[in-house]
C-alpha positions in Angstrom: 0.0 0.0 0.0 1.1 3.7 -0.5 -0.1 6.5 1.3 -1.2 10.2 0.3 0.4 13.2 2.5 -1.0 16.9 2.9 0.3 19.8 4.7 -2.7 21.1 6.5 -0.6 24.0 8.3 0.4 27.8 7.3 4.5 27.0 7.0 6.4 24.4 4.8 6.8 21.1 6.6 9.9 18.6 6.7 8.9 15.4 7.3 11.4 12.9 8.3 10.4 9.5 6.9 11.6 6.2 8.5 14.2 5.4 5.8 16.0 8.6 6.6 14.7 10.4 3.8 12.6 13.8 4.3 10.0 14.9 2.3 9.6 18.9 2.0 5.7 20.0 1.9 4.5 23.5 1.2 1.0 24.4 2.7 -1.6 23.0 0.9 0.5 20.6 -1.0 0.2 17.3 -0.9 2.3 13.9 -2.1 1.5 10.7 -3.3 3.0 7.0 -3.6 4.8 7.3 -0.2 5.9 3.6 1.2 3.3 2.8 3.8 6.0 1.6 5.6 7.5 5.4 5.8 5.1 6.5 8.2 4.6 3.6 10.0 5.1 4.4 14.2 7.3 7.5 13.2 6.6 9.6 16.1 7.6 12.7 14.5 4.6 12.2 12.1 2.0 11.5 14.5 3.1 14.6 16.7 2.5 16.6 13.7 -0.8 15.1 12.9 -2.2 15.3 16.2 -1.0 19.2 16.1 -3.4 19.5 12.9 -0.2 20.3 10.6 -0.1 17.0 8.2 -2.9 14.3 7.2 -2.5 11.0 5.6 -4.1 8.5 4.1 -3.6 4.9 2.4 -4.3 4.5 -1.0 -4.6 1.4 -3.0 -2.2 2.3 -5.0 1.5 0.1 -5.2 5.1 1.3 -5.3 6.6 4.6 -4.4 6.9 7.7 -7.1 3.8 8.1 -8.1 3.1 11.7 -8.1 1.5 13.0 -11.1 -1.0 11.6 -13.4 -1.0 8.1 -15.4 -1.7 9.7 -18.7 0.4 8.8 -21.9 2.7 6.3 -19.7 3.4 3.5 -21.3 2.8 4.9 -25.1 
């Protein structure tokens, strides 16, 4: 599974991931085809969503990458 991030808050976010990665959010944007397993128990991510700042949610989605649309892939 993937999962789908947005920066509810006023300020750009960094959000450490668990592979030691960050991702960089601007309010109001949001990213797509992030590793489930990125956000699983990080505790730096959960303090920021129970603050409000950053939602998420799992999408059916496989792999990582995927952040724009699917058309002319593939032709």
């Amino acid at each position: 599974m993937s999962v789908r991030m947005m920066n509810r808050s006023r300020q750009l976010l960094v959000i450490p991931l668990n592979s030691g990665a960050t991702l960089h959010l601007a309010p109001g944007e949001a990213a797509a085809g992030i590793d489930s397993i990125e956000v699983k128990n990080n505790a730096t991510l959960q303090k920021m969503a129970q603050k409000g700042w950053v939602v998420w949610a799992e999408t059916k989605e496989e792999g990582a990458a995927h952040t724009g649309s699917r058309r002319g892939r593939g032709r």
